[in-house]
N, C-alpha and C positions, 0 to 999 in steps of 0.2 A: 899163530896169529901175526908173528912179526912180518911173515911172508906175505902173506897175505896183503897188512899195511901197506907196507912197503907196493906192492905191485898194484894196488887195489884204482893208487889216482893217474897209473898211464893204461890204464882197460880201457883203449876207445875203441875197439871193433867189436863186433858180434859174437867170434870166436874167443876173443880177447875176455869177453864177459864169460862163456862159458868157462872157461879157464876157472875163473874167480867164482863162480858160480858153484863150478864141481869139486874145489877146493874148500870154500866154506862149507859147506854141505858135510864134506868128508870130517872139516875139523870140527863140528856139531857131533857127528857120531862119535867121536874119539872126545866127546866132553868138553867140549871149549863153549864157554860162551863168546856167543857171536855181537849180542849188545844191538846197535843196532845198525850194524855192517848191512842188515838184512834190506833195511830202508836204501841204503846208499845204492844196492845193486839193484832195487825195482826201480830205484828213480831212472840208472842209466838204461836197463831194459829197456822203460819207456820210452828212449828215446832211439831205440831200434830202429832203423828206415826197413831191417829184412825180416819185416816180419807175416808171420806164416806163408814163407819161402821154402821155408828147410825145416824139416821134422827134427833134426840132431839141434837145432838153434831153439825150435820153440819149445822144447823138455827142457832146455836150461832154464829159459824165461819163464815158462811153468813155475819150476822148483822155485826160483825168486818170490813169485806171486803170489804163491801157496804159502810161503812164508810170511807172507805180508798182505795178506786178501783184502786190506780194508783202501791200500794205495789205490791211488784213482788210476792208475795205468793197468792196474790188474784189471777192472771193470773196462777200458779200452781194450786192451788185449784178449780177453773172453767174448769180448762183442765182437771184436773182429775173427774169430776161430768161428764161433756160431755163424758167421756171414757167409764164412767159406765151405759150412754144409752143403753136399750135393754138387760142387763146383768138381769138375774134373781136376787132378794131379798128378804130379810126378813127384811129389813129395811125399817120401815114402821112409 
């Protein structure tokens, strides 16, 4: 978790958030409590400009949301996946 800390307040890219995203996740399975780290990364999720761009970026932002269903940005980011039904893609 100290890794985590430590990197968690220079995550400002997308990738950057998966990083921390696929890291907390892992240290949840290996029994760490996470507290509420979980809030911290659906806040910056939300604040994603690439979203549902990239299939590898929106499974991260998934896993955030899922972790924290009640954030208002999971209800934007599900609104906007459902918008993108039936729309052609390359995101794949």
């Amino acid at each position: 978790m100290a890794v985590f800390d430590e990197r968690q307040p220079h995550a400002n890219t997308a990738f950057q958030l998966c990083d921390q995203t696929s890291l907390l996740g892992r240290l949840e399975l290996a029994g760490c409590d996470a507290g509420a780290r979980w809030d911290e990364l659906a806040d910056r999720w939300d604040g994603v400009a690439e979203r549902h761009t990239c299939g590898f970026l929106d499974v991260h932002a998934a896993l955030a949301f899922v972790r924290r269903p009640d954030h208002p940005g999971a209800q934007r980011w599900y609104r906007g996946l459902k918008e993108r039904e039936g729309v052609g893609s390359d995101n794949i």
